[in-house]
DSSP file (Angstrom, degrees, kcal/mol; ACC not computed):
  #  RESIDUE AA STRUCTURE BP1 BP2  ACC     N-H-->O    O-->H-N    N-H-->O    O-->H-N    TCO  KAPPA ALPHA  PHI   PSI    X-CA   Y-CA   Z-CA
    1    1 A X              0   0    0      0, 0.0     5,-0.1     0, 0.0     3,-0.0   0.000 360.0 360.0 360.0 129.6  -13.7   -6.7  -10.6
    2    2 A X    >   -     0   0    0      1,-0.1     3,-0.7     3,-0.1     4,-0.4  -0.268 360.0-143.0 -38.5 125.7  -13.0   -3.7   -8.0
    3    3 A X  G >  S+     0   0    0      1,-0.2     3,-1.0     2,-0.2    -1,-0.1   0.946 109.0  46.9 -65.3 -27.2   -9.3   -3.1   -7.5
    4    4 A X  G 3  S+     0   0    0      1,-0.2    -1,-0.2     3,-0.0    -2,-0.0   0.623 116.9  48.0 -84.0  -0.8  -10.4   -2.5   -3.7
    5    5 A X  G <  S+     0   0    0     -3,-0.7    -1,-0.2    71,-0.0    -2,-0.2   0.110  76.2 142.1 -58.6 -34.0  -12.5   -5.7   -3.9
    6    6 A X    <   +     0   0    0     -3,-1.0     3,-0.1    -4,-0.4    73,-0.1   0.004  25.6 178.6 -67.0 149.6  -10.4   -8.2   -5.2
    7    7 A X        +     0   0    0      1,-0.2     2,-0.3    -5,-0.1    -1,-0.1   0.369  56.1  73.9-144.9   8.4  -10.7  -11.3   -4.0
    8    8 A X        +     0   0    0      2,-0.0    13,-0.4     0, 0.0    -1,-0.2  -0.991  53.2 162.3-133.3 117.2   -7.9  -13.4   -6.4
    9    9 A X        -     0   0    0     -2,-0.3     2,-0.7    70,-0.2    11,-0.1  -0.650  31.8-133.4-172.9 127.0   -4.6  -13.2   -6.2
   10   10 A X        -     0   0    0     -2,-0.2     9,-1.7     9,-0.1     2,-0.1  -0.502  19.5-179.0 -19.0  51.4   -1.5  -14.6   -6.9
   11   11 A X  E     -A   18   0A   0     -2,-0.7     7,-0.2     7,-0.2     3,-0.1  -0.468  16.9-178.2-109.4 153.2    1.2  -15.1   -4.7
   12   12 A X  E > > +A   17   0A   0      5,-1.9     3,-1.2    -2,-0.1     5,-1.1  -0.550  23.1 163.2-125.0  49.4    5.0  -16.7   -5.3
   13   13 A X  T 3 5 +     0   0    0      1,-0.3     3,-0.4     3,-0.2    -1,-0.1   0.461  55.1  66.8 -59.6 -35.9    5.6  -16.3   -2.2
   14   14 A X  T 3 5S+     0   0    0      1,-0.2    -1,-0.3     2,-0.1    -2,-0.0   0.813 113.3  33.4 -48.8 -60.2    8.8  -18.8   -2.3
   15   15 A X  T < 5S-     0   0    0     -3,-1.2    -1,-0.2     2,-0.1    -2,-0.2  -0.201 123.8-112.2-118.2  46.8   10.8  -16.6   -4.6
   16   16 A X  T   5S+     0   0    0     -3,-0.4     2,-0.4     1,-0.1    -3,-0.2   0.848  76.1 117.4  30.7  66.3    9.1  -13.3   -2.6
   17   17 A X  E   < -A   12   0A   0     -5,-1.1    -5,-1.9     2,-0.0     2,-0.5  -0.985  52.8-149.5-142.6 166.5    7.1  -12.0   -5.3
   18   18 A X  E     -A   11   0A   0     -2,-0.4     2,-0.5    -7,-0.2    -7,-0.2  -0.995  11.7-141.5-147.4 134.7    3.4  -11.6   -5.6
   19   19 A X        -     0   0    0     -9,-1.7     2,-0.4    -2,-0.5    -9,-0.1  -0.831  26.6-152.8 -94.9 118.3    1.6  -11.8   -9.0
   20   20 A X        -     0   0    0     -2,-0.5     5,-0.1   -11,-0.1   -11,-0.1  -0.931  24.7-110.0 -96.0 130.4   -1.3   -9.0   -9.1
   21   21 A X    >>  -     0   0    0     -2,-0.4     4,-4.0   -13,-0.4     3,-1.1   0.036  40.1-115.2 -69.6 137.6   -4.3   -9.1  -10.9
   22   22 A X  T 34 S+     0   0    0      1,-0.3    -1,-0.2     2,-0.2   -19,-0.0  -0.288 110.1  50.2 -87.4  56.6   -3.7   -6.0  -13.8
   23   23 A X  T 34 S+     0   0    0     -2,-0.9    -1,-0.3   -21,-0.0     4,-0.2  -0.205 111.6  47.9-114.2  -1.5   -6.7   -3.7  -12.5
   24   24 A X  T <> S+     0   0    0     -3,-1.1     4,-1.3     2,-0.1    -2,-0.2   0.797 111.6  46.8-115.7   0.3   -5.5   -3.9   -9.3
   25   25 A X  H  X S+     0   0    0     -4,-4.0     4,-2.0     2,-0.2    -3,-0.1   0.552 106.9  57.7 -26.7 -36.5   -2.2   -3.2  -10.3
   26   26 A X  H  > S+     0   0    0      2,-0.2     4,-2.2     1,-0.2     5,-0.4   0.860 112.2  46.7 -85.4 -50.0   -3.4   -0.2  -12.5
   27   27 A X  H  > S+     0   0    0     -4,-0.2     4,-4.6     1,-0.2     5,-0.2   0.968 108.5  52.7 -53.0 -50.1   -4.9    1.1   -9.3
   28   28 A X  H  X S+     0   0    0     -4,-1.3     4,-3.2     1,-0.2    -1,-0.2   0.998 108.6  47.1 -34.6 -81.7   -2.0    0.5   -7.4
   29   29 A X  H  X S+     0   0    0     -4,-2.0     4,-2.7     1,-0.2     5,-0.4   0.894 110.8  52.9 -48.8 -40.7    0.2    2.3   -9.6
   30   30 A X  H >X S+     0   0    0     -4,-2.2     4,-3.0     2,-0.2     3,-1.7   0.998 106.2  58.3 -62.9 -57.9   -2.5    5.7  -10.0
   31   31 A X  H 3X S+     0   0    0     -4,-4.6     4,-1.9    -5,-0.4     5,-0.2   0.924 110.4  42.8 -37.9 -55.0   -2.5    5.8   -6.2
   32   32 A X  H 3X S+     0   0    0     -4,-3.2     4,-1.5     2,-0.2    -1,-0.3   0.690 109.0  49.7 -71.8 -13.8    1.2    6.2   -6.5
   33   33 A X  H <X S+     0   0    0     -4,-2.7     4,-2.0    -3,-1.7    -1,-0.2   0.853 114.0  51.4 -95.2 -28.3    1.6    8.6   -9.2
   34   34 A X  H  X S+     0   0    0     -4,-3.0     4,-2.4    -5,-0.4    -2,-0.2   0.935 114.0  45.2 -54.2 -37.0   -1.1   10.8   -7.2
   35   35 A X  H  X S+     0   0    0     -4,-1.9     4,-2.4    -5,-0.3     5,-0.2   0.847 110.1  52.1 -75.8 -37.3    0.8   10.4   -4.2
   36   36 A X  H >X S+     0   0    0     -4,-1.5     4,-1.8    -5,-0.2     3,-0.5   0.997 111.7  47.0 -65.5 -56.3    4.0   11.2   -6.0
   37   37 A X  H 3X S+     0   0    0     -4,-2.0     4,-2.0     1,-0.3    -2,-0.2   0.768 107.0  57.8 -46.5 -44.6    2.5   14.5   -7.5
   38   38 A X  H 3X S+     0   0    0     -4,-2.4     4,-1.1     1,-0.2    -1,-0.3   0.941 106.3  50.9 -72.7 -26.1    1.2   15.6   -4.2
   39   39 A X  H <X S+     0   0    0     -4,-2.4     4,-2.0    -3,-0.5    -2,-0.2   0.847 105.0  50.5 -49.7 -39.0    4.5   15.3   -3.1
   40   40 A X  H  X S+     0   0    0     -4,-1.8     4,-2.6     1,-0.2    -1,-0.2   0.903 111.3  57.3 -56.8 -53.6    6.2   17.4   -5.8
   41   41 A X  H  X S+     0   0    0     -4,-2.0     4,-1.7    -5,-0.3    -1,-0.2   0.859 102.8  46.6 -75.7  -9.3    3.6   19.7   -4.9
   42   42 A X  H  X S+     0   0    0     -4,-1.1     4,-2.4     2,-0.2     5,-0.3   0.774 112.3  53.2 -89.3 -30.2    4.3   20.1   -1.3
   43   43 A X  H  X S+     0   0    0     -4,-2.0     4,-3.0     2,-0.2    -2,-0.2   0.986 109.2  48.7 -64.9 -65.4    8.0   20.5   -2.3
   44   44 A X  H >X S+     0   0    0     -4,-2.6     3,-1.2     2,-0.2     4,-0.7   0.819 107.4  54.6 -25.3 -78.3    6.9   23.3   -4.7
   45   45 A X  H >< S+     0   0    0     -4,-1.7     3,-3.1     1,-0.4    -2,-0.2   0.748 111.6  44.2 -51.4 -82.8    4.8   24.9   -1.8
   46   46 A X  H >< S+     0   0    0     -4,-2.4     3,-1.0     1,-0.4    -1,-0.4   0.735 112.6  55.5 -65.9 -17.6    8.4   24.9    0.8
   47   47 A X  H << S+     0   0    0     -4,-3.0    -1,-0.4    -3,-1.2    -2,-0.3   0.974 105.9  46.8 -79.5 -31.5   10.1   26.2   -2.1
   48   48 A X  T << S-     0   0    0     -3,-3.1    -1,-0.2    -4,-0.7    -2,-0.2  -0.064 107.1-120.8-101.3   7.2    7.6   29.1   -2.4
   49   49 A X    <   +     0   0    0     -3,-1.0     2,-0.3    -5,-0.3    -3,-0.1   0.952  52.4 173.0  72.8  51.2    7.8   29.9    1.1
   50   50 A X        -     0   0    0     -6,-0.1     2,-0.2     1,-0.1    -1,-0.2  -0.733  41.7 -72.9-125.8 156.3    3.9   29.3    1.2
   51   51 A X    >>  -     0   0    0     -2,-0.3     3,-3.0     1,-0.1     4,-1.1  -0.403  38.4-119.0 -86.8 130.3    2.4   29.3    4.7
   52   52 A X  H 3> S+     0   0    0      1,-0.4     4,-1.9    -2,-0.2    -1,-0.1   0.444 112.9  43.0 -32.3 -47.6    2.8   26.6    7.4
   53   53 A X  H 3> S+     0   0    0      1,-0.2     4,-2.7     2,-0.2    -1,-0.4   0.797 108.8  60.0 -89.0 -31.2   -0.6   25.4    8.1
   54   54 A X  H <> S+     0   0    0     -3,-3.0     4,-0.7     2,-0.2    -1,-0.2   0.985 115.6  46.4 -58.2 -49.6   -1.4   25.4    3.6
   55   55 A X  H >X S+     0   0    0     -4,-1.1     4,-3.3     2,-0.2     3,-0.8   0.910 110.6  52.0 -41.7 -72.9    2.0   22.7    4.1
   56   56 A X  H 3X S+     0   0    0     -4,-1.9     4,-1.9     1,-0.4    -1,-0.2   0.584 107.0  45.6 -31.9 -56.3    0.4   20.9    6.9
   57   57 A X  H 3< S+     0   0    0     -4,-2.7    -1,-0.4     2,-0.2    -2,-0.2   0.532 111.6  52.9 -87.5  -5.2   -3.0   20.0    5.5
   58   58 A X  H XX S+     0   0    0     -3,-0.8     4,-2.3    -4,-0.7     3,-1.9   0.743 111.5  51.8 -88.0 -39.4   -1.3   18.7    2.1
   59   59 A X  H >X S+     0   0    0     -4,-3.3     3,-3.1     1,-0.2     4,-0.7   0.844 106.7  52.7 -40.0 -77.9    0.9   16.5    4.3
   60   60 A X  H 3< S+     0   0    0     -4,-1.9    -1,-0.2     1,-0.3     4,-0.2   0.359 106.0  48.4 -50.4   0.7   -1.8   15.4    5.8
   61   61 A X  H <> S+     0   0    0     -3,-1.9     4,-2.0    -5,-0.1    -1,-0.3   0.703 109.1  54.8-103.7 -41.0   -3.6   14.3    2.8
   62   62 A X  H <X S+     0   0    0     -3,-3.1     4,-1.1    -4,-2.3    -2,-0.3   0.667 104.7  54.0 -79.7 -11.8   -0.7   12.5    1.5
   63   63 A X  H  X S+     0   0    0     -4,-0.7     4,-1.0    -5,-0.2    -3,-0.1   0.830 108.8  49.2 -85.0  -8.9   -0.4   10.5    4.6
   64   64 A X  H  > S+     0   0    0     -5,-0.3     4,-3.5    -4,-0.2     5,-0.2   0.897 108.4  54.7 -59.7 -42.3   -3.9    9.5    4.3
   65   65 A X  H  X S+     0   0    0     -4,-2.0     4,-2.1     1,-0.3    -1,-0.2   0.899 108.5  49.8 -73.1 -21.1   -3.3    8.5    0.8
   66   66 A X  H  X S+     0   0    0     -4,-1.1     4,-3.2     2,-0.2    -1,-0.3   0.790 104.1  53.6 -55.1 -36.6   -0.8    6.6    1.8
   67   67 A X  H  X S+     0   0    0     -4,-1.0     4,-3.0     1,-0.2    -2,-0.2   0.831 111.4  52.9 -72.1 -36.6   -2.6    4.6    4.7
   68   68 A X  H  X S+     0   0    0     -4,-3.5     4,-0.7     2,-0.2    -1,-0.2   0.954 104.5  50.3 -77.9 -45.8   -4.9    3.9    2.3
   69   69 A X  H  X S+     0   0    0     -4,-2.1     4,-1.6    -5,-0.2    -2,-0.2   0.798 110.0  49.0  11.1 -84.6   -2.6    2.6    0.1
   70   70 A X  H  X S+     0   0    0     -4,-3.2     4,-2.8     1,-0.2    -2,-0.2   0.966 113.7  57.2 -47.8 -62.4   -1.0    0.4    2.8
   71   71 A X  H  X S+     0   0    0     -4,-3.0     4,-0.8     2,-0.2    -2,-0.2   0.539 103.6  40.6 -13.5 -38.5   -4.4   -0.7    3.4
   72   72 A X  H  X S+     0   0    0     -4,-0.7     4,-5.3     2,-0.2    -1,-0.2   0.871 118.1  53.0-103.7 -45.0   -5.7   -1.9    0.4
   73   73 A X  H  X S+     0   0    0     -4,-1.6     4,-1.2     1,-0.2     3,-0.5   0.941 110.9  51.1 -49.4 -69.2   -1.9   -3.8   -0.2
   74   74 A X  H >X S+     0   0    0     -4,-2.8     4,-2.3     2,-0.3     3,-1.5   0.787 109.2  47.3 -41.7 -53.4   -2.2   -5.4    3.3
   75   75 A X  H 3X S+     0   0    0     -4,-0.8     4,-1.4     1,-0.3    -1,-0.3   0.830 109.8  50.6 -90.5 -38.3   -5.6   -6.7    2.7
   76   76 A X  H 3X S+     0   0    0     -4,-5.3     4,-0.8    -3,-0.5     5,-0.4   0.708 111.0  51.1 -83.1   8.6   -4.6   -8.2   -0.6
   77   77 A X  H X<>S+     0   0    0     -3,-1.5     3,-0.9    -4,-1.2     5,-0.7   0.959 110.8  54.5 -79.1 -50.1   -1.2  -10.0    1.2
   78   78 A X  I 3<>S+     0   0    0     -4,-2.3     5,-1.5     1,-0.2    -3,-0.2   0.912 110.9  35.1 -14.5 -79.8   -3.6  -11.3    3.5
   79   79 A X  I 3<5S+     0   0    0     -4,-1.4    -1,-0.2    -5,-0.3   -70,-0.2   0.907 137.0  30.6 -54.3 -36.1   -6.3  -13.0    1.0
   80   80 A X  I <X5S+     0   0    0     -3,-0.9     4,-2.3    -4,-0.8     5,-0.2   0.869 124.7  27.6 -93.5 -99.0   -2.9  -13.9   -1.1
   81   81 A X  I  >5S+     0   0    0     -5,-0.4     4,-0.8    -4,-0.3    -3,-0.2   0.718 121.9  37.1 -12.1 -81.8    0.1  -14.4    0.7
   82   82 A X  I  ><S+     0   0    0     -5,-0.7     4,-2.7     1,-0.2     5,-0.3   0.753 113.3  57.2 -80.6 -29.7   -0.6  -15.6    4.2
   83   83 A X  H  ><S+     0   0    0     -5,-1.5     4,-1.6    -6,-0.5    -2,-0.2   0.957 111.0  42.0 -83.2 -21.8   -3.5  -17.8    3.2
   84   84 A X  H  X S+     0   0    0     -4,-2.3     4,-0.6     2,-0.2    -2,-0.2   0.829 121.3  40.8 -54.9 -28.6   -1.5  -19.7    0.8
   85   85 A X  H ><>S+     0   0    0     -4,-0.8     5,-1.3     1,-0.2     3,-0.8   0.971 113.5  51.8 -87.7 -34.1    1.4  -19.9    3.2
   86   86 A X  H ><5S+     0   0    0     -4,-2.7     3,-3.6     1,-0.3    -1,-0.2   0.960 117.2  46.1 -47.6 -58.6   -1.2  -20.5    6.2
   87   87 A X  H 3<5S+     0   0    0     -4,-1.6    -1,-0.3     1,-0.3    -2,-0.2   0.756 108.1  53.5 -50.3 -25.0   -2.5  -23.5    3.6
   88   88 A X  T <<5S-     0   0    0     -3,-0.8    -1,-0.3    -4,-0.6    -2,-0.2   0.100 120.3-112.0-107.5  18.5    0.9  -24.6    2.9
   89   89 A X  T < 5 +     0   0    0     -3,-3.6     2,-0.9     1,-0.2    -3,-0.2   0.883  57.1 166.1  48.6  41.9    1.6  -25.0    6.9
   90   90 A X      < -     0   0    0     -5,-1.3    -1,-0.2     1,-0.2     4,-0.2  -0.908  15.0-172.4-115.3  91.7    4.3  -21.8    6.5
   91   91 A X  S >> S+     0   0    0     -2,-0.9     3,-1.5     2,-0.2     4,-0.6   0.841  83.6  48.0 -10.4 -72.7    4.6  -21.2   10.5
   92   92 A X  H 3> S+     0   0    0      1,-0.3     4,-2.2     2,-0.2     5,-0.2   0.714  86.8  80.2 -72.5 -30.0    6.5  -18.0    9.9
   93   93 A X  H 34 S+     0   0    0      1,-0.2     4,-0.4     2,-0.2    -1,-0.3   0.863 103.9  44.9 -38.9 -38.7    3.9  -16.4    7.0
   94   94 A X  H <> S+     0   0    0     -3,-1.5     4,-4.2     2,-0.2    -1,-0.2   0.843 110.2  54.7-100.8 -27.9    1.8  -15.4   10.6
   95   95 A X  H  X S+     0   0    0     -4,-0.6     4,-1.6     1,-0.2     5,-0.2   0.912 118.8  41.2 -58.4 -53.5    5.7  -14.0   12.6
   96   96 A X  H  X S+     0   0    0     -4,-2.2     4,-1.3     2,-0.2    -1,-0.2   0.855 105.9  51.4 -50.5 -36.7    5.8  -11.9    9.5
   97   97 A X  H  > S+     0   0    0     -4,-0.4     4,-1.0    -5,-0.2     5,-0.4   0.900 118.8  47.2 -86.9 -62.2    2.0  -10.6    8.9
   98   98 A X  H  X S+     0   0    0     -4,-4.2     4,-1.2     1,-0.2     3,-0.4   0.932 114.5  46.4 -50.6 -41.8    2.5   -9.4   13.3
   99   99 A X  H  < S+     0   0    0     -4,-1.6     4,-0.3     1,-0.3    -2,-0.2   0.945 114.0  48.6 -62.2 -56.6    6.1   -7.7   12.6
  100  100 A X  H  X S+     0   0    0     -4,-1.3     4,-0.9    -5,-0.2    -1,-0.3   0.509 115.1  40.5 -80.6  -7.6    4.7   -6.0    9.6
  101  101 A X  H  X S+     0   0    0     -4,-1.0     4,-2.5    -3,-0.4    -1,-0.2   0.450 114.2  58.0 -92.2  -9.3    1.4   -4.6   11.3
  102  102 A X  H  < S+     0   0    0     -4,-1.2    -2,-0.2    -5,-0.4    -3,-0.2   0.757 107.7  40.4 -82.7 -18.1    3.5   -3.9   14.0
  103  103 A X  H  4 S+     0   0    0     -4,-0.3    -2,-0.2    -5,-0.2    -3,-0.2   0.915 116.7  50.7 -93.1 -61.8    5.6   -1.8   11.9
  104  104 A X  H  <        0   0    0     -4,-0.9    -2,-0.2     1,-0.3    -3,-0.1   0.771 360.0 360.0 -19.3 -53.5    2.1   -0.2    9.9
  105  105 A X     <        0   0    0     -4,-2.5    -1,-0.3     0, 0.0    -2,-0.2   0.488 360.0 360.0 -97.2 360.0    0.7    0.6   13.6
């Protein structure tokens, strides 16, 4: 199955933990250690005095990878999370879902 795809997934929602399917976990986690690395490298770059706009566009790459990131996590709490809690009559699962896209946007 596609990690970006996935269309089963676990949630414990009760004791706030959400069980992930181990390839889109594995994905998860390579997004983050690329994101961690470009960061490191952007640190490198201000340490080396390296030129504004070279900065700018690696930012700007790590906040993409990030969005995407968010993205692909949002879309599995959705399918997981809030349709169990929707299923399970959990009112507050949808107060939660707005607050946290409110926070995203």
């Amino acid at each position: 199955m596609d990690a970006n795809n996935s269309k089963t997934v676990s949630c414990e929602c009760g004791g706030r933990l959400t069980k992930r399917e181990r390839e889109l976990k594995s994905s998860l986690i390579t997004r983050l250690n690329r994101i961690e690395g470009q960061v490191r490298g952007i640190k490198g770059m201000v340490e080396r005095d390296e030129y504004c706009d070279d900065i700018l566009n690696q930012v700007s790459a790590v906040r993409a990878a990030i969005n995407s990131l968010s993205r692909l996590i949002l879309e599995n709490h959705i399918r997981g999370c809030i349709v169990e809690g929707i299923k399970n009559d959990d009112r507050d699962i949808v107060d939660e879902l707005i607050t946290t896209i409110g926070r995203m946007l």
